[in-house]
DOSE-560237 format. One line per field, with one value per residue (C-alpha): x, y, z; residue in one letter; residue number from 1. Coordinates in steps of 0.25 Angstrom, whole numbers. Layout:
// DOSE-560237
X <- [X:...]
Y <- [Y:...]
Z <- [Z:...]
code <- [A:...]
pos <- [NUM:...]
This chain:
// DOSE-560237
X <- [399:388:382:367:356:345:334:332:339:333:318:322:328:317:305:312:314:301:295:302:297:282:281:293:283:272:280:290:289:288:273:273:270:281:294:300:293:299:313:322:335:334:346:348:360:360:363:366:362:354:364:375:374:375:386:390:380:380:379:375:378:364:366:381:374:362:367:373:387:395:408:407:417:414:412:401:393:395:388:376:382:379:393:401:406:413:425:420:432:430:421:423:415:428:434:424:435:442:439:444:433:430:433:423:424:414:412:421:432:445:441:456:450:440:441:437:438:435:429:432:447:453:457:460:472:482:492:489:472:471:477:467:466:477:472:477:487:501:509:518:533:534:520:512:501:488:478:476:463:459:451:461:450:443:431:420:408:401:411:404:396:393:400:397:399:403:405:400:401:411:414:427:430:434:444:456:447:441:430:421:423:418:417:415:411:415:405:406:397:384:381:376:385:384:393:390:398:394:399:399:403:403:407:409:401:389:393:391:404:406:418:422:422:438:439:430:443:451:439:437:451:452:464:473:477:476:461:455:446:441:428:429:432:425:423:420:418:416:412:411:404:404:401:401:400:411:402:391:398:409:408:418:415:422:420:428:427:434:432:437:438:445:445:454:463:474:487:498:502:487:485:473:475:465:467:460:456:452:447:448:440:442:438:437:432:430:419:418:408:415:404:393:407:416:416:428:430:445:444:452:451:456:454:463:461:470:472:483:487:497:509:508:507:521:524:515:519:507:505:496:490:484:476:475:470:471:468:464:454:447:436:433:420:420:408:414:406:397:395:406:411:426:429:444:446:458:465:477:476:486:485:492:494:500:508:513:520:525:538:546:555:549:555:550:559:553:563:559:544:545:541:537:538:532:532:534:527:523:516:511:504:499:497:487:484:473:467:454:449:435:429:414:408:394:384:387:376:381:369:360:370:371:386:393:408:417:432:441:453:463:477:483:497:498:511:510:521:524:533:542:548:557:564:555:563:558:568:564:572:568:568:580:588:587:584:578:579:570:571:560:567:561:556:547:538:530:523:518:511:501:487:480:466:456:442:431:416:405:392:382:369:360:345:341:357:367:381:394:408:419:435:447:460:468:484:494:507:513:508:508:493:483:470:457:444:431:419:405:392:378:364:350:339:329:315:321:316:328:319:327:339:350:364:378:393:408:420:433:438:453:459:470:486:490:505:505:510:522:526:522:534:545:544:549:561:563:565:578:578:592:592:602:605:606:621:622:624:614:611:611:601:589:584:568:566:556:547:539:538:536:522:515:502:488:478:466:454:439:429:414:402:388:375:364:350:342:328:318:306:295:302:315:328:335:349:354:370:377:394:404:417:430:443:455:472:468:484:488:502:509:523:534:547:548:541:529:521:507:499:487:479:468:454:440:425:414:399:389:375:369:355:351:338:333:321:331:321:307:309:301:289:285:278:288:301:309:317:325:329:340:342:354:360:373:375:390:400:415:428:441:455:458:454:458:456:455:458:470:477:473:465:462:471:484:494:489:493:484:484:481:479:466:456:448:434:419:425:434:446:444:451:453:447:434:432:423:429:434:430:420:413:399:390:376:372:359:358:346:350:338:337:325:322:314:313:304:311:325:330:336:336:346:348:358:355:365:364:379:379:390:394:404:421:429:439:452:449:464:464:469:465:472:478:483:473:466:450:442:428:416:415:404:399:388:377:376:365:366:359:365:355:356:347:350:344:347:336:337:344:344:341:354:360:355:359:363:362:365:364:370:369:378:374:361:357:374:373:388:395:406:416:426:431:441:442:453:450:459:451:440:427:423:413:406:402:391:382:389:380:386:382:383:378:380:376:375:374]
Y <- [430:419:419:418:412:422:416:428:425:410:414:426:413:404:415:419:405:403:416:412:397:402:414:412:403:413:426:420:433:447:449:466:474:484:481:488:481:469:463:468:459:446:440:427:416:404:392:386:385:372:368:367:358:366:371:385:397:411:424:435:451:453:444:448:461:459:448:452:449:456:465:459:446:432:427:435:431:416:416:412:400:388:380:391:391:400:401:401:410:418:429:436:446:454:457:461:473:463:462:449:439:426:413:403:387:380:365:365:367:375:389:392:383:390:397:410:415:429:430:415:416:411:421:411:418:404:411:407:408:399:410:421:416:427:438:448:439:442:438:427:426:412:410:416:428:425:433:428:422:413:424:430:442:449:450:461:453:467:467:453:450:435:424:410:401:385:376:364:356:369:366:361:376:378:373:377:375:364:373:383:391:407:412:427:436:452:463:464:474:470:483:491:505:509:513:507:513:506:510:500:502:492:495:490:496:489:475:467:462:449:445:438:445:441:449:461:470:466:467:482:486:478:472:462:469:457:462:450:463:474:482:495:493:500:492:502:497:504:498:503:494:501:497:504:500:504:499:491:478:481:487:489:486:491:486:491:490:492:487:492:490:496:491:496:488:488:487:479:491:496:507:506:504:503:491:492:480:483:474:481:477:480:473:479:472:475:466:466:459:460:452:440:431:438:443:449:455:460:461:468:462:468:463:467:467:472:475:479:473:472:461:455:460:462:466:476:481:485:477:477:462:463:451:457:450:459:453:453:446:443:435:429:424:421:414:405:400:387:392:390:400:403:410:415:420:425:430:437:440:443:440:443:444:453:459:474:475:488:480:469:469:465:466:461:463:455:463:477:474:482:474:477:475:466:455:461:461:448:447:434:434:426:430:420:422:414:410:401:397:390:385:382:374:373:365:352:339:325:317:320:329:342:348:361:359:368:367:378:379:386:391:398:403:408:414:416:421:423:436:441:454:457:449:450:452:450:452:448:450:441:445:437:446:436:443:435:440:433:435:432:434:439:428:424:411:409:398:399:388:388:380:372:370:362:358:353:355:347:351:340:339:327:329:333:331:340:336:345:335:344:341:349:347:358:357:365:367:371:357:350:345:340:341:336:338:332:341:333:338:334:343:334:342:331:335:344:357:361:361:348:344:334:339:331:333:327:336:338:354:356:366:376:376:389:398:394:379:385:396:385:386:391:405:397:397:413:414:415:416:423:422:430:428:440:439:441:429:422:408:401:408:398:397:394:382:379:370:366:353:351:353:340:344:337:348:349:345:342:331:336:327:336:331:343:345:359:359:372:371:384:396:387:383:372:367:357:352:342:343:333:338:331:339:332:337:349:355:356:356:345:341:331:331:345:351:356:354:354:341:336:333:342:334:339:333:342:338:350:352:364:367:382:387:398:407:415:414:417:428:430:441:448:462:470:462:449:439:430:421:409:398:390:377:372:361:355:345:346:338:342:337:353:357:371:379:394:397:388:396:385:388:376:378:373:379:370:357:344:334:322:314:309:315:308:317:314:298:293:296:303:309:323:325:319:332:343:355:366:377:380:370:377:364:371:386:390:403:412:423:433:446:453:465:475:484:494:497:495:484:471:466:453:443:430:424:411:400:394:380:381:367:359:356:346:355:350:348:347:335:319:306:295:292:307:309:326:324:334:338:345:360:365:380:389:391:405:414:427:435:445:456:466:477:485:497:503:515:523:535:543:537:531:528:519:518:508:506:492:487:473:467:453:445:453:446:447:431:427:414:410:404:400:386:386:379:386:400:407:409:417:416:421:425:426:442:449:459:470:479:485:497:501:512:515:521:515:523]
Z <- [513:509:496:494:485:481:474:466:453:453:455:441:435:435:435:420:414:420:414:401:399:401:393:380:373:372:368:355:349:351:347:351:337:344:339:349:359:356:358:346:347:360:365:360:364:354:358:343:329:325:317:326:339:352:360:354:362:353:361:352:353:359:370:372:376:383:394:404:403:414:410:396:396:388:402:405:392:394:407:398:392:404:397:402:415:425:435:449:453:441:447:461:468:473:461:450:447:436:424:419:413:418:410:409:406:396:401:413:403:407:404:397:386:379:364:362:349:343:329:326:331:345:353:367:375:377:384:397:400:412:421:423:438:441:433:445:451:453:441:437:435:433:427:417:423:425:421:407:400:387:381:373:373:384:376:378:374:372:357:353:342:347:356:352:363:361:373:365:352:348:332:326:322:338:344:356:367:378:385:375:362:364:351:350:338:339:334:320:309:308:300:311:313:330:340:355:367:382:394:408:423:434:446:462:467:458:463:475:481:489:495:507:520:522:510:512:515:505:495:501:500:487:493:486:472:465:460:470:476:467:479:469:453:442:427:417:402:388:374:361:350:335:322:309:293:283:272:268:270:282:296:307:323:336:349:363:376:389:403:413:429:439:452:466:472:486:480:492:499:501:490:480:465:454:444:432:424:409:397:382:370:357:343:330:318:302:294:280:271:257:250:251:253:261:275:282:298:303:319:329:344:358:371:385:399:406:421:431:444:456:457:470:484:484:471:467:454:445:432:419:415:401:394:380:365:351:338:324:317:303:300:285:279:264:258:246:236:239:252:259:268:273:285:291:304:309:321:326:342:352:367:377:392:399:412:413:426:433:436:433:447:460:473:489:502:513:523:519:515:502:488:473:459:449:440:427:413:406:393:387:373:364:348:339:323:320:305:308:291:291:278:279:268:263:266:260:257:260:255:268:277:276:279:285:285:289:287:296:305:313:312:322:327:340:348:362:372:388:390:401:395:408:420:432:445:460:471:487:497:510:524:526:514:506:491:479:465:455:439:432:416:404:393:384:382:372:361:346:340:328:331:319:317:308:308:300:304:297:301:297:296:293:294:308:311:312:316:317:313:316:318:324:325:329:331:342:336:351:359:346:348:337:342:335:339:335:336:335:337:333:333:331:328:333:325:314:320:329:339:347:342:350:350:353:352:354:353:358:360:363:370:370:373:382:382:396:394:385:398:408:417:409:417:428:418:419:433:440:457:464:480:487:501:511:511:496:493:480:478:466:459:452:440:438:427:418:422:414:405:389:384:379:380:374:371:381:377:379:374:375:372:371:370:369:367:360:362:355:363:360:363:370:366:376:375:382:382:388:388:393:391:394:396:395:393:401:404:419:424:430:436:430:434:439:427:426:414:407:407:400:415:416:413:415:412:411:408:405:403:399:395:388:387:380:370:362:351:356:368:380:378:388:386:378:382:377:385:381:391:391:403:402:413:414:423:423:429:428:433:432:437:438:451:453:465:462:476:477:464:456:442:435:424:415:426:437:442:442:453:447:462:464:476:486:481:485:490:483:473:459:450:450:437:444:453:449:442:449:442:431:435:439:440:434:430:426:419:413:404:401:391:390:383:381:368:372:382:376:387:389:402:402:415:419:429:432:441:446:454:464:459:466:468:473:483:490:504:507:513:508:509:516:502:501:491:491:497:488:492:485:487:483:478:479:468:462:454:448:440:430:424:412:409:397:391:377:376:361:365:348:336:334:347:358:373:383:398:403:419:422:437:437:449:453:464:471:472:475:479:485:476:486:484:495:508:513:521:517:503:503:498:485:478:463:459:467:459:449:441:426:420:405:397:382:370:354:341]
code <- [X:X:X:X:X:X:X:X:X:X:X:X:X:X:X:X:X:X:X:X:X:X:X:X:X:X:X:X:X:X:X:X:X:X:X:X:X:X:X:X:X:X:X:X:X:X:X:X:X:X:X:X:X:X:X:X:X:X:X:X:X:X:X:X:X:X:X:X:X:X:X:X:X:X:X:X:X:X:X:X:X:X:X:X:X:X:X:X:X:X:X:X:X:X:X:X:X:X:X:X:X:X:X:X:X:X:X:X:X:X:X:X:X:X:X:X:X:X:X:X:X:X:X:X:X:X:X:X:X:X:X:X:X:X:X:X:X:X:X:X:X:X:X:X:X:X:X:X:X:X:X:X:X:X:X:X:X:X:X:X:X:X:X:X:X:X:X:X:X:X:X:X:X:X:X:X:X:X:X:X:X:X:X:X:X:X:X:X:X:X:X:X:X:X:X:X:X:X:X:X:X:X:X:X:X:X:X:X:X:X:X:X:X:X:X:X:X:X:X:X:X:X:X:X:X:X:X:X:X:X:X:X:X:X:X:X:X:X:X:X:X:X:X:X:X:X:X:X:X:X:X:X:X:X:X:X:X:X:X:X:X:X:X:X:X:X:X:X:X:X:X:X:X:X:X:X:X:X:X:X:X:X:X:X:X:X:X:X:X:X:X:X:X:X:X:X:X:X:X:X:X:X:X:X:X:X:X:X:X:X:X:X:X:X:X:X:X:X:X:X:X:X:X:X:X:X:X:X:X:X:X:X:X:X:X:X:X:X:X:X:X:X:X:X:X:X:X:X:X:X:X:X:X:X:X:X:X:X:X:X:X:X:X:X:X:X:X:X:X:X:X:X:X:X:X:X:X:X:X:X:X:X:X:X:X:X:X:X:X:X:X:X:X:X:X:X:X:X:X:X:X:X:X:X:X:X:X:X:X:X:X:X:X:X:X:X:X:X:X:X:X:X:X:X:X:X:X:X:X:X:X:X:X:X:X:X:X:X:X:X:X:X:X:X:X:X:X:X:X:X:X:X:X:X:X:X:X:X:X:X:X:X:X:X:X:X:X:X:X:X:X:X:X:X:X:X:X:X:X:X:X:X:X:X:X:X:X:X:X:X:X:X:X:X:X:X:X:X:X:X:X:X:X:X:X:X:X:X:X:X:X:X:X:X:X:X:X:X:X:X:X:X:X:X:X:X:X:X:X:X:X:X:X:X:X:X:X:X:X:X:X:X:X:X:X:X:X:X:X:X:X:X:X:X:X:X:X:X:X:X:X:X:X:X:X:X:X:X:X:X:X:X:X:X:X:X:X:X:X:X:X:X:X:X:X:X:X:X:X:X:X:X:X:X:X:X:X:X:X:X:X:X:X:X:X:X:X:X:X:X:X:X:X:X:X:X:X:X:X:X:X:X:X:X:X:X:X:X:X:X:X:X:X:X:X:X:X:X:X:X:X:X:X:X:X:X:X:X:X:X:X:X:X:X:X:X:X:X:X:X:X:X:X:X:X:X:X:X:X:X:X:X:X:X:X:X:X:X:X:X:X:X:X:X:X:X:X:X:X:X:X:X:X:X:X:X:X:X:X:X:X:X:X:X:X:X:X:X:X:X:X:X:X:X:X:X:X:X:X:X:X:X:X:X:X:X:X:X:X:X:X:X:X:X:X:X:X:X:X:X:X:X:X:X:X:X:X:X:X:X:X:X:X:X:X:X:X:X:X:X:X:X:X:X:X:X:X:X:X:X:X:X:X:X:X:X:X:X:X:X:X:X:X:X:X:X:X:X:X:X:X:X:X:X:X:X:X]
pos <- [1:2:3:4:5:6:7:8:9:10:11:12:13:14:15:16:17:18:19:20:21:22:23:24:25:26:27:28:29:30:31:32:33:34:35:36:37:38:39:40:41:42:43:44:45:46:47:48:49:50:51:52:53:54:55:56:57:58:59:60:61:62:63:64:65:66:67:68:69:70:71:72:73:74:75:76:77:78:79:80:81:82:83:84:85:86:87:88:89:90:91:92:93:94:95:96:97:98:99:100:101:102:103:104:105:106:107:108:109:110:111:112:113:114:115:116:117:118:119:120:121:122:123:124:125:126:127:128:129:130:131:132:133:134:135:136:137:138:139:140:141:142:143:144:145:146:147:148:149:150:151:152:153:154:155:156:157:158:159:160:161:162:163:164:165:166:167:168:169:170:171:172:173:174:175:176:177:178:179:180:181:182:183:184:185:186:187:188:189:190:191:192:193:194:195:196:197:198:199:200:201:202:203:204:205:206:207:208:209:210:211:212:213:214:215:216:217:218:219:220:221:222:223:224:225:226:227:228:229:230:231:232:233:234:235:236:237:238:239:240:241:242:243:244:245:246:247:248:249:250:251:252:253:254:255:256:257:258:259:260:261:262:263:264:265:266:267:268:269:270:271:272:273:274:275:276:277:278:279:280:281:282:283:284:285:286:287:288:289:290:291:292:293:294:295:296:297:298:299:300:301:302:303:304:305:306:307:308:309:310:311:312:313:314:315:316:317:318:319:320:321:322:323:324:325:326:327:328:329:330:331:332:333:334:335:336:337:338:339:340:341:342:343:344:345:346:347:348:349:350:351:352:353:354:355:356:357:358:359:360:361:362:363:364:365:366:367:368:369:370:371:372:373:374:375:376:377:378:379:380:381:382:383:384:385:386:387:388:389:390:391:392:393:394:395:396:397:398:399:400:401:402:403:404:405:406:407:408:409:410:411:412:413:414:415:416:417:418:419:420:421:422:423:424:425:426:427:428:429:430:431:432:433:434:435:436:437:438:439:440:441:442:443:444:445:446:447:448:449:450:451:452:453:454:455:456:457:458:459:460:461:462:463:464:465:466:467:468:469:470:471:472:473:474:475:476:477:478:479:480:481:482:483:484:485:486:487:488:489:490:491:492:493:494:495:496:497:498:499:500:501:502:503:504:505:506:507:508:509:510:511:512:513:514:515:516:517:518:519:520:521:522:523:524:525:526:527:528:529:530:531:532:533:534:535:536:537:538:539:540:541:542:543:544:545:546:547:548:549:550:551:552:553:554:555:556:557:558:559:560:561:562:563:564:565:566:567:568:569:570:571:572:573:574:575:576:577:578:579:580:581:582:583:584:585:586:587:588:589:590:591:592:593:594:595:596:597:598:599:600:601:602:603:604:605:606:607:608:609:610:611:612:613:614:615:616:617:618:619:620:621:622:623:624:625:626:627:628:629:630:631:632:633:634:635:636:637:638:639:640:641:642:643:644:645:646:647:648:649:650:651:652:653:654:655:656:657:658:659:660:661:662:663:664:665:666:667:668:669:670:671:672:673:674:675:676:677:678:679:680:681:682:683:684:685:686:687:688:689:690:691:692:693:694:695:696:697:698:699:700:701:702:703:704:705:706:707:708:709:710:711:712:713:714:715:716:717:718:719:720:721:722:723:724:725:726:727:728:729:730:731:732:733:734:735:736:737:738:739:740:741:742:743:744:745:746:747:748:749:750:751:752:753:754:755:756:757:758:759:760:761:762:763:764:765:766:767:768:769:770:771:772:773:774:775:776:777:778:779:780:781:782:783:784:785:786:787:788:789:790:791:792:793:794:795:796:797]
């Protein structure tokens, strides 16, 4: 099928910008004598305080609930943030069954690459992120599984308190990262005792499907067991929010949530099967103020998602993948005297990857056509203790500055681990009689190094000047790497007023080091190969060898320069930002002397604009309801020398290989660092995000709706120059507009308890495109989601 452009969702686009420019100035304030007439508690996104130069966007509770955010997943609540970006082959309109969450990319950067952190710890999974491209793939024996992912934690965004957001001029207190830092905050006591209870289903047939007519009967018959088609599934989720005091100064709070989807499948010899795909929340935390100084939280955090699958085609023993995270956490505030204040958070997580197989033997004779078996169990884990001190001192006068400086650190162990816990065997015996028996042996890899971290942040301010000086050095036991970062940033409040104020930054963000590059090949080392020939006889049998080469790796890191611009004008709040970022030791494999090894080749450059406009502060009155309405732009333009293609088995990441030949592109030869970026390259969004609410009515009625420019790729045409050099040519996509709405309503059902009915349509108008990037035939065309619709219901006391 074609996709098609309705003009729909631009003419609501521009008819409520348009609404809101005219009518924001003239209705600041809710002037009703009702109070219940008027808005009680609006949504608003803040951008960034006035002492701080922008970069850092903060999503509170309110808005966490009143967007609409899909299943509930970090990626669905960054769609607001226009420096965020999305895979292309993240999404498909066949397979809405999985449960997985999409990855996202601040700035072009590699999506393995952000931080995210929980209550002021990292809780990145390193064990191996970059191979959630085979999340129902068949798995490997002499590589690690895919299905992996850097959140650590699956979170339900429904169990948060606040996320904060940095993709630009991110303080020295961060570091382990060359994209974005999301930092999130879990519900904590804030004195009020309730119990929440929400339930949610979603289900086929509430979506409009779109596949391509090759695969309309593999869609119907859901054929393919590899979760590619999912025609008839069924998510369900629960939650439980509670809070309750112990005493005047502590309080306890409880969050769970499941999400559940079940969707049919063909298994190889024809019969149907149900997999079932499930993601748990859990967190638990304690908060104790003990006096005016001291302040004291202890946390308990849980996260899986776990599914199960099929083997192969051939070998269709049933497994269990699990991508789990469970810690502990404490949080410390102490106020000393002279006002200085004192804060520890700490950190014990364990994360860990897993594959439960129904069988560890597997067999194929070509000659009698029978086959079975699996690939056996494989754990892989990774445990962290974290202890983060931070020492902030009071405001100190040098002569005519004004100082804020704060001292803190890092000090973190971390042990992480790839485990076999029995031999895997496959026998095959060809058509000829010839049999193969191939061992895969038991063993263990595995790494523990400990992480150092200091830094100093001195936030300065000089009369209508406010700088922030900061320093990090952060030092990698395992590689042997001493990282120092300097972080810059300057805020001018040109009149004094806040009202303009000229912003600028240099840093330098570095990344992170990943279990994989310690397994690299050494599984090749656990397997043995014995050929018998249909006389009996066997050959010499063969040994596999480690491949890989010695680890002499330079840290990855990016150089950003930002220039920005905040403009309050009448009820408006404008930002504009500009951000070069420069990527450079970005790991990809390469070959030397029959060994395969990590290199420091991978380079990117990435400039983005984004402008952000909004009236957070003055809502739109119109008779009994307040809007609040935010527009943002991102416009970008990324090169890469990692040209992945999706459809090809290539991911962009630290497992592939880079050719370093140039290519004959757009007339002449260029480097291949010079060709546009693959993926997460979208080259302008537009987005409007709208809440309106009505009290009298108990209402709130929120809208997305998003703009995605096609954008542009260099693709290999397959054919050389005269010189033998690879001809690339542009390819270029198709733009996209959808338009997601809310509607929630929470009447007053006794005096203590109110209700809860939500409807969410994603996509409302079924606007699709094609996100084929092939030119081969033998790929089909694919397409982003059609329309789904979620229900939930619920109750609070």
């Amino acid at each position: 099928m074609r996709s098609h452009h309705a003009l729909s969702p631009i003419i609501i686009m521009l008819t409520g910008l348009s609404t809101a420019v005219v009518q924001a100035e003239t209705a600041e304030h809710c002037r009703d004598p009702q109070p219940q007439t008027c808005s009680q508690e609006l949504p608003s996104v803040t951008i960034t305080g006035h002492e701080l130069a922008t970069g850092v966007q903060v999503i509170d509770q309110v808005l966490i609930e009143q967007l609409p955010t899909g299943e509930g997943n970090l990626a669905d609540l960054l769609r607001i943030n226009p420096a965020v970006d999305f895979s292309r082959n993240g999404r498909g309109s066949a397979n809405s069954g999985v449960m997985r969450p999409e990855e996202f990319s601040f700035h072009g950067q590699a999506y393995y690459q952000n931080l995210f952190m929980i209550d002021g710890i990292g809780v990145n999974n390193d064990i191996n992120p970059a191979s959630g491209s085979s999340d129902y793939g068949t798995p490997g024996l002499t590589k690690t599984d895919g299905g992996s992912s850097p959140q650590g934690y699956y979170l339900d965004v429904g169990l948060l308190e606040q996320v904060e957001v940095y993709d630009a001029n991110v303080p020295a207190s961060f570091g382990g990262f060359t994209g974005g830092v999301v930092s999130a905050r879990m519900k904590r006591y804030d004195g009020n005792d309730f119990v929440d209870l929400r339930y949610g289903i979603q289900r086929d047939e509430w979506e409009s499907f779109h596949v391509d007519a090759r695969d309309q009967d593999d869609f119907d018959n859901a054929s393919g067991f590899s979760a590619d088609f999912t025609p008839i599934y069924r998510k369900d989720s629960y939650h439980l929010s509670a809070q309750q005091g112990l005493s005047d100064r502590s309080g306890v709070t409880l969050g769970l949530s499941r999400r559940t989807s079940s969707f049919r499948q063909t298994e190889p010899d024809g019969d149907k099967t149900y997999f079932n795909d499930r993601i748990d929340n859990l967190h638990t935390r304690l908060d104790t103020r003990w006096n005016d100084r001291l302040e004291t939280g202890f946390s308990l955090r849980y996260a899986e998602r776990r599914h199960d699958g099929i083997t192969s085609p051939v070998y269709d023993a049933p497994y269990v993948q699990a991508h789990r995270g469970i810690g502990l956490g404490t949080n410390l505030e102490y106020h000393l005297t002279g006002g200085h204040t004192f804060t520890l958070d700490a950190g014990l997580d364990r994360l860990q990857d897993e594959l439960d197989s129904g069988s560890n033997h597997a067999f194929q004779d070509a000659a009698g056509g029978d086959s079975g078996g699996g690939f056996g169990d494989n754990e892989r884990n990774q445990t962290s203790l974290t202890l983060a001190p931070r020492l902030a001192l009071a405001r100190q006068l040098w002569g005519a500055t004004e100082h804020r400086i704060t001292l803190g650190g890092e000090l973190r162990y971390q042990e992480a681990h790839y485990n076999r816990p029995q031999d895997v065997t496959i026998d095959q015996t060809l058509a000829n009689g010839m049999r193969i028996h191939s061992t895969y042996a038991k063993g263990e890899i595995g790494v523990d190094y400990w992480t150092r971290s200091l830094y100093l942040d001195d936030r300065i301010r000089w009369r209508n000047l406010n700088l922030r000086a900061g320093l990090r050095a952060d030092y990698n036991d395992w590689l042997g790497n001493l990282d120092i970062a300097p972080r810059l940033s300057a805020d001018w409040d040109l009149f004094g007023d806040g009202s303009t104020r000229l912003l600028a930054g240099a840093n330098r963000y570095y990344g992170r080091s990943f279990l994989q590059y310690a397994i690299n090949d050494a599984l090749s080392g656990f397997y043995t190969r014995r050929v018998y020939l249909p006389n009996g006889a066997e050959l010499p049998p063969k040994q596999g060898e480690d491949t890989s080469g010695p680890l002499d790796l330079a840290t990855p890191y990016s150089d950003e320069l930002m220039l920005g611009w905040v403009q309050q004008a009448g009820p408006f709040n404008s930002t504009l930002k500009l951000v070069q970022r420069d990527s450079r030791n970005g790991i990809r494999k390469t070959k030397s002397d029959d060994l395969e090894l990590y290199y420091n080749s991978g380079r990117s450059d990435t400039l983005s604009l984004t402008w952000e406009l909004d009236h957070a502060e003055h809502p739109l009155m119109i008779g009994n309801s307040a809007t609040v309405a935010r527009l943002a732009l991102g416009w970008k333009d990324s090169t890469s020398n990692t040209q992945g293609n999706h459809h090809l088995g290539e991911s962009d990441s630290y497992e592939d290989f880079i050719n370093r030949e140039p290519v004959y592109y757009q007339g002449k030869l260029v480097d291949r660092s010079d060709l546009p970026a693959w993926d997460y390259n979208i080259p302008l969004s537009v987005s409007l995000s709208s809440v309106t609410q009505l009290p009298a009515w108990n209402l709130t009625w929120s809208n997305f709706i998003n703009l995605r420019q096609g954008g542009t790729i260099a693709r290999d045409t397959r054919k050389n120059t005269s010189e033998g050099y690879d001809v690339y040519e542009d390819f270029s996509l198709e733009d996209l507009v959808t338009v997601d709405t809310k509607v929630q309503w929470k009447p007053r059902t006794w005096a203590n308890s109110q209700g809860y009915v939500m409807v969410e349509v994603s996509n409302l108008f079924d606007q699709v495109i094609n996100t084929n990037t092939s030119d081969l035939d033998a790929f089909s065309d694919r397409y982003t989601p059609g329309r789904k619709v979620w229900l939930e219901v619920g109750m609070r006391f």
